[in-house]
C-alpha positions in Angstrom: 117.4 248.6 176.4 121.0 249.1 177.9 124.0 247.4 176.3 125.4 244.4 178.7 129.1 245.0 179.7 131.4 243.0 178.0 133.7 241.1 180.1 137.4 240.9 179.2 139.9 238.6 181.1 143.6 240.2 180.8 146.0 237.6 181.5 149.6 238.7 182.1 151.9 238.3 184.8 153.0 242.0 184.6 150.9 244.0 187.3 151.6 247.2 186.1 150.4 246.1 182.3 147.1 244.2 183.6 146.4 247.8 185.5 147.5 249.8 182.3 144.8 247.7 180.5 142.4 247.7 183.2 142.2 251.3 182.9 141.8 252.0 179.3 139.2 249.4 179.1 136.8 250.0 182.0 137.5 253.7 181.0 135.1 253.0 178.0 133.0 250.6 179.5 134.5 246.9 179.8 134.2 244.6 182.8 137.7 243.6 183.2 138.7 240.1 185.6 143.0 239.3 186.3 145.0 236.3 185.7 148.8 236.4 186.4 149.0 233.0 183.6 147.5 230.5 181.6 146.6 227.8 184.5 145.1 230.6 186.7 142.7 231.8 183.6 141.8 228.4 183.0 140.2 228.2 186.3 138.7 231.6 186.4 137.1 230.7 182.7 135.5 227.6 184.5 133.4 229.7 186.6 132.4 232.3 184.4 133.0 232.8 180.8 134.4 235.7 179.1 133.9 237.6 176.3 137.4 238.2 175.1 140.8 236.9 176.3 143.6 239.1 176.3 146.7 236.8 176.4 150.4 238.0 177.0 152.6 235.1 175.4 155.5 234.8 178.3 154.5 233.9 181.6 155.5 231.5 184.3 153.1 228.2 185.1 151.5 228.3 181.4 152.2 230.4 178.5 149.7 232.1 176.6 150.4 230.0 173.7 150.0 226.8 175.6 147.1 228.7 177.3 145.4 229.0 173.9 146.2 225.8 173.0 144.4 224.2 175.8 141.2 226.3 175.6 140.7 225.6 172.0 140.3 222.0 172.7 137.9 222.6 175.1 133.7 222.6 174.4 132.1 225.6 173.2 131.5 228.2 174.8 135.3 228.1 175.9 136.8 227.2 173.0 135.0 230.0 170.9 136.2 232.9 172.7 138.0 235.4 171.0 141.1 236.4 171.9 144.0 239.3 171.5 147.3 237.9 172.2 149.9 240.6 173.2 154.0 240.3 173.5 157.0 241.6 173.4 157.9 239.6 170.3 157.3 241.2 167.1 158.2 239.0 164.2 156.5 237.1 161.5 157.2 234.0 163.4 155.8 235.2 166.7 152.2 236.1 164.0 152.6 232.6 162.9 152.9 230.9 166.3 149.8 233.1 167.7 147.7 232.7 164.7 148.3 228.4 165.4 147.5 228.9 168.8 144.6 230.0 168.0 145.1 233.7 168.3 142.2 236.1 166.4 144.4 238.7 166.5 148.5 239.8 167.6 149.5 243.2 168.8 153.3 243.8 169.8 153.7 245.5 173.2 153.8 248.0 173.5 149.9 248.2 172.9 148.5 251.8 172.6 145.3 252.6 174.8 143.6 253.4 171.4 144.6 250.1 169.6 143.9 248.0 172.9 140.4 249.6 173.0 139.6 249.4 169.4 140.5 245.9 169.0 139.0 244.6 171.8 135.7 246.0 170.5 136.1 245.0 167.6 136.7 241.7 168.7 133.8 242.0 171.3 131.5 243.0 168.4 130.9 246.1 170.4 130.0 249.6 169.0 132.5 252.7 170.3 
Protein backbone atom coordinates (compact mmCIF):
# COMPACT_ATOMS: atom_id res chain seq x y z
CA UNK A 1 0.00 0.00 0.00
CA UNK A 2 1.34 3.50 -1.14
CA UNK A 3 2.37 6.13 1.41
CA UNK A 4 -0.31 9.18 1.35
CA UNK A 5 1.41 12.53 0.56
CA UNK A 6 1.94 14.70 3.32
CA UNK A 7 0.64 18.09 2.94
CA UNK A 8 2.70 21.07 4.04
CA UNK A 9 1.35 24.70 4.12
CA UNK A 10 4.39 27.24 3.73
CA UNK A 11 3.33 30.47 4.93
CA UNK A 12 5.63 33.40 4.07
CA UNK A 13 5.12 36.53 2.36
CA UNK A 14 8.44 36.16 0.32
CA UNK A 15 7.51 34.53 -3.17
CA UNK A 16 10.77 33.62 -3.99
CA UNK A 17 11.26 31.66 -0.49
CA UNK A 18 7.63 29.89 -0.58
CA UNK A 19 8.96 28.70 -4.33
CA UNK A 20 12.47 27.84 -2.93
CA UNK A 21 10.57 25.60 -0.38
CA UNK A 22 8.05 24.46 -2.78
CA UNK A 23 10.76 22.96 -4.71
CA UNK A 24 12.86 21.10 -2.34
CA UNK A 25 9.78 19.69 -0.81
CA UNK A 26 7.69 18.38 -3.65
CA UNK A 27 11.15 17.31 -4.99
CA UNK A 28 10.96 14.44 -2.45
CA UNK A 29 7.47 13.93 -2.40
CA UNK A 30 5.40 16.64 -0.22
CA UNK A 31 2.07 18.23 -1.33
CA UNK A 32 2.84 21.73 -0.78
CA UNK A 33 -0.36 24.73 -0.47
CA UNK A 34 0.79 28.99 -0.13
CA UNK A 35 -0.15 31.49 2.30
CA UNK A 36 1.45 34.98 1.97
CA UNK A 37 0.49 35.44 6.24
CA UNK A 38 -1.10 34.24 9.15
CA UNK A 39 -4.88 35.45 8.40
CA UNK A 40 -4.72 33.94 4.85
CA UNK A 41 -3.43 30.35 6.37
CA UNK A 42 -6.07 30.49 8.84
CA UNK A 43 -8.59 30.33 6.16
CA UNK A 44 -6.89 27.92 4.03
CA UNK A 45 -6.51 25.51 7.28
CA UNK A 46 -10.42 25.84 7.62
CA UNK A 47 -11.00 24.01 4.51
CA UNK A 48 -8.50 21.49 4.62
CA UNK A 49 -6.06 20.55 7.31
CA UNK A 50 -2.44 20.22 7.01
CA UNK A 51 0.10 18.08 8.01
CA UNK A 52 2.77 20.54 8.97
CA UNK A 53 2.93 24.37 9.04
CA UNK A 54 5.89 26.02 7.96
CA UNK A 55 5.63 29.64 9.50
CA UNK A 56 8.02 32.59 8.64
CA UNK A 57 7.75 34.92 11.85
CA UNK A 58 7.55 38.54 9.93
CA UNK A 59 4.76 39.17 7.77
CA UNK A 60 2.17 41.85 7.08
CA UNK A 61 -1.71 41.17 8.24
CA UNK A 62 -0.62 38.46 11.03
CA UNK A 63 2.64 37.33 12.07
CA UNK A 64 3.58 33.87 12.46
CA UNK A 65 3.87 34.25 16.07
CA UNK A 66 0.44 35.65 16.43
CA UNK A 67 -0.51 33.09 13.67
CA UNK A 68 0.61 30.26 16.05
CA UNK A 69 -0.93 31.80 18.75
CA UNK A 70 -4.28 31.73 17.37
CA UNK A 71 -4.18 28.12 15.97
CA UNK A 72 -3.18 26.73 19.20
CA UNK A 73 -6.35 27.88 20.81
CA UNK A 74 -8.22 26.33 18.29
CA UNK A 75 -9.98 22.49 18.53
CA UNK A 76 -7.90 19.61 17.58
CA UNK A 77 -7.15 18.70 14.62
CA UNK A 78 -5.95 22.47 14.22
CA UNK A 79 -4.42 23.07 17.19
CA UNK A 80 -2.27 19.81 17.01
CA UNK A 81 -0.42 20.46 13.89
CA UNK A 82 3.12 20.63 13.91
CA UNK A 83 4.87 23.27 12.82
CA UNK A 84 8.52 24.62 11.74
CA UNK A 85 8.81 28.21 12.23
CA UNK A 86 11.50 29.98 10.03
CA UNK A 87 13.15 33.67 10.31
CA UNK A 88 15.59 35.84 9.85
CA UNK A 89 16.07 36.29 13.64
CA UNK A 90 18.54 34.00 15.13
CA UNK A 91 18.79 34.55 18.85
CA UNK A 92 17.93 32.83 22.04
CA UNK A 93 15.14 35.19 22.39
CA UNK A 94 13.68 34.71 19.00
CA UNK A 95 13.90 30.35 20.26
CA UNK A 96 12.16 31.45 23.29
CA UNK A 97 9.31 33.48 21.56
CA UNK A 98 8.76 30.50 18.95
CA UNK A 99 8.88 27.77 21.35
CA UNK A 100 5.75 30.08 23.45
CA UNK A 101 4.01 30.37 20.35
CA UNK A 102 3.89 27.20 20.05
CA UNK A 103 6.65 26.44 17.68
CA UNK A 104 7.91 22.37 17.53
CA UNK A 105 10.73 23.48 16.06
CA UNK A 106 13.00 27.02 14.82
CA UNK A 107 15.38 27.13 11.96
CA UNK A 108 17.23 30.62 11.14
CA UNK A 109 16.93 31.53 7.43
CA UNK A 110 18.63 30.90 5.65
CA UNK A 111 17.16 27.17 5.76
CA UNK A 112 19.23 24.71 3.72
CA UNK A 113 17.14 22.35 1.22
CA UNK A 114 18.57 19.43 3.31
CA UNK A 115 17.57 20.76 6.77
CA UNK A 116 14.11 22.02 5.33
CA UNK A 117 13.53 18.53 4.07
CA UNK A 118 14.73 16.59 7.01
CA UNK A 119 12.89 18.47 9.48
CA UNK A 120 9.86 18.54 7.88
CA UNK A 121 9.89 14.73 7.82
CA UNK A 122 10.77 14.50 10.74
CA UNK A 123 8.08 16.49 11.88
CA UNK A 124 5.70 14.74 9.42
CA UNK A 125 6.75 11.41 10.97
CA UNK A 126 7.65 10.49 7.46
CA UNK A 127 10.49 7.97 6.38
CA UNK A 128 13.30 9.64 3.72
Amino acid sequence: MAETRKRVLVIDDASLVRLYYRKALEGVGFDVAEALNGLEALEILMGRPVDLLIVDVNMPRMDGFTFLETLRRKEPPLSSIPALVTSTEGGAQDFAAARSAGANFYLAKPVSQDKLVEFSSLLCGRLR
